[in-house]
C-alpha positions in Angstrom: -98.0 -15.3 -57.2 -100.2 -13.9 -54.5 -98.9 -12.9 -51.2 -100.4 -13.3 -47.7 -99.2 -10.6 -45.8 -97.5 -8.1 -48.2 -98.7 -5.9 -50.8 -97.7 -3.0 -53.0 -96.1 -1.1 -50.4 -96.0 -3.2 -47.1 -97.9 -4.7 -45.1 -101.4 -3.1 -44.8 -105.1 -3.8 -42.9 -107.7 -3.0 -40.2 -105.7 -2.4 -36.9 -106.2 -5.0 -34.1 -108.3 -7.1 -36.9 -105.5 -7.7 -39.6 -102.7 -6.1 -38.0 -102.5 -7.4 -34.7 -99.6 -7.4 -31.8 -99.5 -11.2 -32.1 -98.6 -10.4 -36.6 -96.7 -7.2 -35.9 -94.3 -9.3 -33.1 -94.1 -12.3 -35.4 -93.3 -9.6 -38.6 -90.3 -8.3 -36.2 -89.2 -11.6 -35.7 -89.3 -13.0 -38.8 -87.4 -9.6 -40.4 -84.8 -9.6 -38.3 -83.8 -13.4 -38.9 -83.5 -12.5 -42.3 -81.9 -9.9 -42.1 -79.1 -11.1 -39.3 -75.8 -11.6 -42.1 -72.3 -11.6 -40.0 -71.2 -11.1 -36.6 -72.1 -7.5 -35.8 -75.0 -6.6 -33.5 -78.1 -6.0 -35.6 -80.0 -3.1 -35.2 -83.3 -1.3 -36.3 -84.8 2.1 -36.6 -88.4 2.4 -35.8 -90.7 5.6 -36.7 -94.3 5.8 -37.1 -96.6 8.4 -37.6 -100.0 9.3 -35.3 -102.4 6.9 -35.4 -103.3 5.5 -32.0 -102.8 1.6 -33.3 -98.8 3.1 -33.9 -98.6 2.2 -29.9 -99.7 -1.3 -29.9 -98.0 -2.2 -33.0 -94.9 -0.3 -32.0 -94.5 -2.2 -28.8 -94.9 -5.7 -30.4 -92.7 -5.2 -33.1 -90.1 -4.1 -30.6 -90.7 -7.8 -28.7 -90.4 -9.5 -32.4 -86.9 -7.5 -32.9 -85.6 -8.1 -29.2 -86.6 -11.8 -29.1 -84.6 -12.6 -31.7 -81.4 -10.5 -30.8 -81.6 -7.0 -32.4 -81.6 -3.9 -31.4 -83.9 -1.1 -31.4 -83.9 2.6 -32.2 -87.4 4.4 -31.3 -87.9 7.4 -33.5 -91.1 8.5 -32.1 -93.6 9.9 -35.5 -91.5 10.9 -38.2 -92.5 10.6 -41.9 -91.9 7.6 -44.4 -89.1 9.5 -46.4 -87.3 10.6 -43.0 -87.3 6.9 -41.7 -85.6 5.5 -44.9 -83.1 8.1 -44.6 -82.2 7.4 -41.0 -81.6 3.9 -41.5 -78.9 4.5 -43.8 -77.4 7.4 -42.2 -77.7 5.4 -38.7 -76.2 2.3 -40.3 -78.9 0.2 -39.7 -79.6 -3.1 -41.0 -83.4 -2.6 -41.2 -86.0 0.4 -41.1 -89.4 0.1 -40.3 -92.4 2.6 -40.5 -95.6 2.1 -39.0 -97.8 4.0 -41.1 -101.1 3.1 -44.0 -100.1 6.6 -45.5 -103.6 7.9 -46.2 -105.8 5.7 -45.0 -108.3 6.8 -41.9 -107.0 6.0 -37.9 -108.2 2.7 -37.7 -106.3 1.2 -40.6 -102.6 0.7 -39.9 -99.6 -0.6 -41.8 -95.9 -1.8 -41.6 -93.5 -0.8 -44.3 -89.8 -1.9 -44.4 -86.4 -0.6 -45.4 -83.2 -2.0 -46.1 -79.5 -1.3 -44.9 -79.7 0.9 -47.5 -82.6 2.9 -47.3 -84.6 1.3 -50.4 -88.0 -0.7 -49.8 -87.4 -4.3 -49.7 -87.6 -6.4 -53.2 -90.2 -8.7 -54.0 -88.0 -11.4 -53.6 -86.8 -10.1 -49.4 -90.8 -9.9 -48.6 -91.4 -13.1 -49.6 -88.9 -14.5 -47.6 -90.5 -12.7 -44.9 -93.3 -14.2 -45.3 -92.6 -18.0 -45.2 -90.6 -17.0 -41.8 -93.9 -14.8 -40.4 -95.6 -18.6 -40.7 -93.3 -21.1 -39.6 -92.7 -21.9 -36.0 -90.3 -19.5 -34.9 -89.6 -20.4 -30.9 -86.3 -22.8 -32.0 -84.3 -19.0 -33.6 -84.9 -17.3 -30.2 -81.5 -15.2 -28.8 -80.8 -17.1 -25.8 -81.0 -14.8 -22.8 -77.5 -12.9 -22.9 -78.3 -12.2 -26.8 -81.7 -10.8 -26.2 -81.7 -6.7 -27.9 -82.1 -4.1 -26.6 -84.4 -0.5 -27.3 -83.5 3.0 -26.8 -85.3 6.4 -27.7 -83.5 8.6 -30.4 -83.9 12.4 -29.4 -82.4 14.5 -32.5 -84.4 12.8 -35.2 -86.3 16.1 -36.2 -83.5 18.1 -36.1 -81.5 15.3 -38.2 -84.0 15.4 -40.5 -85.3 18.9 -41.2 -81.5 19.8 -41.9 -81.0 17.0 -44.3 -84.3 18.7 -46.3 -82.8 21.5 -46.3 -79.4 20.2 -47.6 -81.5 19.3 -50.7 -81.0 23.2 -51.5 -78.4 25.8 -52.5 -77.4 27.4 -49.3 -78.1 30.9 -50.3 -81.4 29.6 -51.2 -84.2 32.0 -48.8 -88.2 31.5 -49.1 -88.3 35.3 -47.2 -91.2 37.1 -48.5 -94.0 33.8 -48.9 -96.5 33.3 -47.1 -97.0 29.5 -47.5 -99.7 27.2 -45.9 -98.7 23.9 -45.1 -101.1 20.9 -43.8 -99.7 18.3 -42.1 -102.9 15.6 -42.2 -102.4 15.6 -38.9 -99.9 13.0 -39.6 -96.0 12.3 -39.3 -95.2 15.8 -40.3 -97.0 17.5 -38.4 -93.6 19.1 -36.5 -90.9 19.0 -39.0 -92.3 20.6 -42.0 -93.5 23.6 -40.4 -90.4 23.8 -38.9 -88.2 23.6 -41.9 -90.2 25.9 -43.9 -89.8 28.6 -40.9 -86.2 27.6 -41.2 -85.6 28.7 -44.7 -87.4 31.8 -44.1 -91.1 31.5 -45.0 -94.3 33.1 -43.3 -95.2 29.8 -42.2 -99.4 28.7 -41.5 -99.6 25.2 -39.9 -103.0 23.2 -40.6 -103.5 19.9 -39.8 -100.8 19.8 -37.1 -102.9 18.8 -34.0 -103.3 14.7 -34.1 -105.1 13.0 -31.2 -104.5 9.3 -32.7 -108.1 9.4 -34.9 -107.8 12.3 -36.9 -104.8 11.8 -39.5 -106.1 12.3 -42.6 -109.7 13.2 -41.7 -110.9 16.1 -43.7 -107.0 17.5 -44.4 -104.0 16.5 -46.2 -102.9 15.9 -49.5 -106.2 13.5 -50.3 -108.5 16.3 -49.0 -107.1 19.5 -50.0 -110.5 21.5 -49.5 -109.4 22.8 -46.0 -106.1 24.0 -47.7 -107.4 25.7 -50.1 -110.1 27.8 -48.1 -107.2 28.9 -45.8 -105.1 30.0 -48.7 -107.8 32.1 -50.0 -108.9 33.2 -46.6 -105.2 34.6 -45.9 -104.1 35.3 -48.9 -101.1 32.8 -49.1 -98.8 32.2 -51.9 -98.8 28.3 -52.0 -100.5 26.3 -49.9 -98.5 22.8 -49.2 -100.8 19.7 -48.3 -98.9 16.0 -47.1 -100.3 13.2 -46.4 -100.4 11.0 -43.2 -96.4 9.7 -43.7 -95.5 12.7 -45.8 -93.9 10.7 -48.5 -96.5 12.7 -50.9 -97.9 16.2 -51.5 -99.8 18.1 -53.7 -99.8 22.0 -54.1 -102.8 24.5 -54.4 -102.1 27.8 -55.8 -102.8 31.6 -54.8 -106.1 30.9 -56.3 -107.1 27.6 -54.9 -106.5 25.6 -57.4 -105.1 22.1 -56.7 -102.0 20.9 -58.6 -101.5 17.2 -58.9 -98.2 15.2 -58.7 -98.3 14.8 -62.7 -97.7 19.0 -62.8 -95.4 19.0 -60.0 -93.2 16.2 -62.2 -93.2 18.3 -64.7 -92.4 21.8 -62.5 -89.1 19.9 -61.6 -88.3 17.8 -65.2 -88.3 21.2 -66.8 -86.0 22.9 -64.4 -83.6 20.4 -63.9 -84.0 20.4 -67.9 -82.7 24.1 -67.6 -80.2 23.3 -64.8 -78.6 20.5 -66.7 -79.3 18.1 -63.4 -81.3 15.0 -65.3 -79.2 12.0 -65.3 -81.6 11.0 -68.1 -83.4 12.6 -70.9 -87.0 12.2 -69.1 -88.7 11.0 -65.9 -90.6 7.8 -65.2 -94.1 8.0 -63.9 -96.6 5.2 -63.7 -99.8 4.5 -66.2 -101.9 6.4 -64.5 -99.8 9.9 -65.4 -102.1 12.0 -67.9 -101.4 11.7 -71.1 -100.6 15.3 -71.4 -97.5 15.0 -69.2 -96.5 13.2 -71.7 -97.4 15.7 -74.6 -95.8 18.3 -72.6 -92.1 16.8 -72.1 -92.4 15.6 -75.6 -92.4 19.0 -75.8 -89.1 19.8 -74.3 -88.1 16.5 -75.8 -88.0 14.6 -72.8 -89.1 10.9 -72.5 -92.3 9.6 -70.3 -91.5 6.5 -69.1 -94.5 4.3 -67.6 -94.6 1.9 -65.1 -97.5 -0.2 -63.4 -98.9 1.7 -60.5 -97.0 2.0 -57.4 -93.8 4.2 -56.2 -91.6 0.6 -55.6 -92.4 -0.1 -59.6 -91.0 4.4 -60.7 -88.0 3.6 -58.0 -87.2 0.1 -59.6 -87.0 1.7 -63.4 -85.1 4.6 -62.0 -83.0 2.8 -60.7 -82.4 0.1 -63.3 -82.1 3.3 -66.3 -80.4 5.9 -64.6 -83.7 8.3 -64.0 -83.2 10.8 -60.8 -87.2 12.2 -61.6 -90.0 10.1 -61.1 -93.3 9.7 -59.2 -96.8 9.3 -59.3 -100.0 11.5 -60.0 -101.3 10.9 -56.8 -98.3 12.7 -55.4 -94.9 10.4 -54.6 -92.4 12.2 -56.1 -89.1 10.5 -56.0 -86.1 12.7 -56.1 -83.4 10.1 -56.2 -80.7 12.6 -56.1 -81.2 12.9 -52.2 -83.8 10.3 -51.3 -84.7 6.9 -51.8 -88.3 7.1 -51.5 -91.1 9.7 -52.2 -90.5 12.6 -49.7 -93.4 15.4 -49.7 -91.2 17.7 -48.1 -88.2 17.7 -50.0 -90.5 17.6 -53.6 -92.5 20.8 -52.1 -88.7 22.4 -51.3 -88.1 21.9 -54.8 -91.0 23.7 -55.8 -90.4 26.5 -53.7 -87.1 27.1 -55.5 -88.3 27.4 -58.9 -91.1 29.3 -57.6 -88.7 31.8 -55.8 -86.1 31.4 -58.9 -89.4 32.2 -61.5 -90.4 35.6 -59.4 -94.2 34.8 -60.6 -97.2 33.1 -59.0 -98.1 29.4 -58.2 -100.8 29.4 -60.5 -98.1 30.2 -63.3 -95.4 28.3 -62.6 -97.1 25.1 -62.0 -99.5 24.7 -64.4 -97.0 23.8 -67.5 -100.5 21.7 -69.0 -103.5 21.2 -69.8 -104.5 18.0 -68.5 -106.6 15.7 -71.0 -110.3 14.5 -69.8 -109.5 11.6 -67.6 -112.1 9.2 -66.2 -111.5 6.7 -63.4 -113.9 4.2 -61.7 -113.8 1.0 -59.9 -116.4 -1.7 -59.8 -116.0 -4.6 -57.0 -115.7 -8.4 -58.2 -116.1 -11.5 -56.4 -112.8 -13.4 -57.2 -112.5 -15.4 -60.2 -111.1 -14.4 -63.5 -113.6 -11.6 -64.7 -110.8 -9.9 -67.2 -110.5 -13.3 -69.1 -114.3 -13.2 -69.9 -115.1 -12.6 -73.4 -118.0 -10.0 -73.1 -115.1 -8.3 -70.9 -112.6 -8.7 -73.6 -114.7 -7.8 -76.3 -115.6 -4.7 -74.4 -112.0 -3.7 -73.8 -111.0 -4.4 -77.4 -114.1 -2.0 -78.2 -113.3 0.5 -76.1 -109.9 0.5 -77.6 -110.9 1.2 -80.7 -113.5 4.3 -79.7 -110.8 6.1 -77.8 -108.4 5.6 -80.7 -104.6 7.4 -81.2 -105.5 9.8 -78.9 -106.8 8.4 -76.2 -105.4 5.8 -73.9 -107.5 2.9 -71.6 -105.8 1.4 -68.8 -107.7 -1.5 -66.4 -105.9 -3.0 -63.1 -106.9 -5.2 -60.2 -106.4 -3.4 -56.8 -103.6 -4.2 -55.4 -105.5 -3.7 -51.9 -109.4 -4.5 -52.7 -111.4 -6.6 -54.6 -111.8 -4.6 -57.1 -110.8 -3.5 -60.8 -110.6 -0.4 -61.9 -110.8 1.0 -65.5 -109.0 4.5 -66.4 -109.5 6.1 -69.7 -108.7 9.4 -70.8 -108.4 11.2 -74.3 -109.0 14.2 -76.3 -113.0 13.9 -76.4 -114.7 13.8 -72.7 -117.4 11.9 -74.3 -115.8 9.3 -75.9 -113.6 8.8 -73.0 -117.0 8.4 -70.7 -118.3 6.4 -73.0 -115.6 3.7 -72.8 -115.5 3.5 -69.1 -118.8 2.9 -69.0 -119.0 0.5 -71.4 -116.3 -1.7 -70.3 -117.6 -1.1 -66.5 -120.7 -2.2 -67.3 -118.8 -5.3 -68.7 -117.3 -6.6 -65.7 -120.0 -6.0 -63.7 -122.4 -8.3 -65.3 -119.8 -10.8 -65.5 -118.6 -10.1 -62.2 
């Protein structure tokens, strides 16, 4: 069933267009009447990260929470991964971030957290939802009920210590030289800081937001001004988040980029060795290259897939007893300390085998060679395009040209009106040849 407001990871739109005070107050409203269980005073943690919307949106969703009797804890920016963690460890009832992750400044977004520091079930948001539209004036706190807010100082310091928990203690990073970019984003003060903590010759990028630059030209979805300042100072490992910092992707003493599909299998194969997999795999998402998958069949670990999104990885990890998991694109999910992708802590990681190993990025983290992969998105008009039977006759076509050894996956965006059609296999040509073809499909019908 379609959803209004919500989509695969919060709510997300053009700040002041889709997002507005008037949504964000009624979003705080709405979540904290359904979360309000008992007799104890209900409180929230709020953390955002730099865009200039975070202000506006902030200060209404404080009014939603207050109005309706709960009380506020203001965490200033701080990534995704850290606000998930503080709502648990502040015993919170709810945890919101303000963030649309990589996106540019002027879109914003609202993700939520439960007492426990998971993302809310499918089931939770859409109860949300048939609050956010009903007349909500009658469940007002009556004036002696009304919440309160307050600012929370030590939330870096909280936080860069639990990253570094997520190590041995002897563990040291003296002796690398390490460029990290912050995307201008939520991180742009605690993961410089933590890697300076645990000893590393640290080079901030990407740590000087003004409210319209997160994201713009730096960070984990443009890694180009990463890897020109690892080649330009000779760095080990250059380190690149994104705007919340709940992904990352790595580019190596030679400037090449290293996805979230090699970093998965950087930390399968040394938990492998260390004996820490609570399972004998990880669990990635469709869009994982199929030589991932080649590769821990290797080790004789399991790929398991899921549809795309790190809510759909957390959900099988959680329902099979995985502690690896994530996403190409970068959301690593290390449930053995957090409950949601955490750049940071995934990067730490890395930096541990990397010290443990003694050799280079480039040889450490490339464990495979991916196989040709080919993704594009065409734009449709609504209507059931998918169901057409020049589009299903394409699809079935394409099937049988890519063959055992190839793999074709298509999927509506879960944000735009658009589909897009993946393929990838042993032979490049083959593999362009069945993207275009079923694009071509869906266009005409579309």
């Amino acid at each position: 069933m379609s959803r209004k407001y919500f989509g695969t990871d919060g709510i997300r739109g053009r700040a002041n267009s889709f997002i507005t005070p008037e949504l964000a107050m009624k979003v705080g409203m709405a979540t904290g009447l359904a979360f309000q269980r008992g007799e104890h005073r209900h409180r929230v943690v709020i953390g955002k990260d730099t865009r200039l919307s975070g202000y506006m949106i902030e200060n209404a969703l404080v009014a939603g929470f207050t109005a309706v009797g709960v009380d506020v804890m203001l965490l200033g920016p701080m990534p995704t991964p850290a606000v998930a963690m503080l709502t648990n460890s502040l015993r919170c009832d709810i945890g919101v971030m303000i963030s649309a992750s990589h996106n540019a400044y002027d879109d914003n977004g609202i993700k939520l957290f439960g007492p426990d520091g998971f993302k809310l079930s499918d089931e939770t948001e859409r109860s949300i939802e048939a609050l956010i539209d009903t007349d909500l004036s009658a469940r007002l706190a009556g004036s002696r009920d009304l919440g309160g807010a307050r600012r929370i100082d030590d939330v870096r310091a909280r936080y860069i210590e639990f990253a570094k928990r997520t190590l041995p203690r002897q563990m040291r990073f003296n002796g690398l030289r390490v460029v990290v970019d912050c995307a201008n984003g939520a991180a742009y003060k605690v993961a410089p800081e933590a890697l300076w903590e645990l000893g590393a010759d640290v080079i901030p990028i990407g740590v000087e937001p003004d409210g319209f630059n997160i994201n713009k030209d730096v960070g984990s979805t443009a890694p180009d001004a990463l890897f020109r300042k690892v080649r330009e100072l000779r760095a080990d490992i250059g380190i690149a988040l994104d705007g919340d910092a709940d992904r990352v992707v790595i580019v190596d003493e030679k400037g090449h980029v290293v996805d979230g599909d090699q970093l998965m299998a950087v930390v399968a194969s040394a938990w492998q060795d260390d004996g820490r997999l609570t399972q004998p795999g990880i669990v990635a998402t469709v869009m994982s290259n199929l030589g991932l998958e080649r590769y821990l069949g290797g080790l004789g670990l399991m790929l398991e897939r899921t549809a795309v999104g790190d809510r759909y990885v957390l959900e099988r990890m959680r329902a099979q007893g995985y502690n690896v998991g994530g996403e190409q694109s970068g959301h690593i999910i290390l449930s053995d300390f957090a409950t949601t992708g955490d750049g940071l802590v995934a990067a730490l990681q890395v930096l541990a085998v990397l010290k443990k190993a003694d050799k280079p990025v480039s040889e450490v983290c490339h464990r495979f060679d991916p196989l040709p992969q080919i993704l594009k998105s065409v734009r449709t008009h609504g209507g059931k395009v998918l169901d057409d039977p020049k589009v299903v006759t394409a699809i079935d076509g394409a099937r049988k040209q890519l063959g055992d050894s190839g793999r074709l996956v298509i999927r509506p965006s879960g944000t735009e009106p658009m589909i897009r059609v993946m393929a990838e296999g042993d032979d490049r040509k083959r593999v362009e040849s069945a993207v275009d073809d079923v694009i071509e499909a869906i266009s005409t019908a579309a």
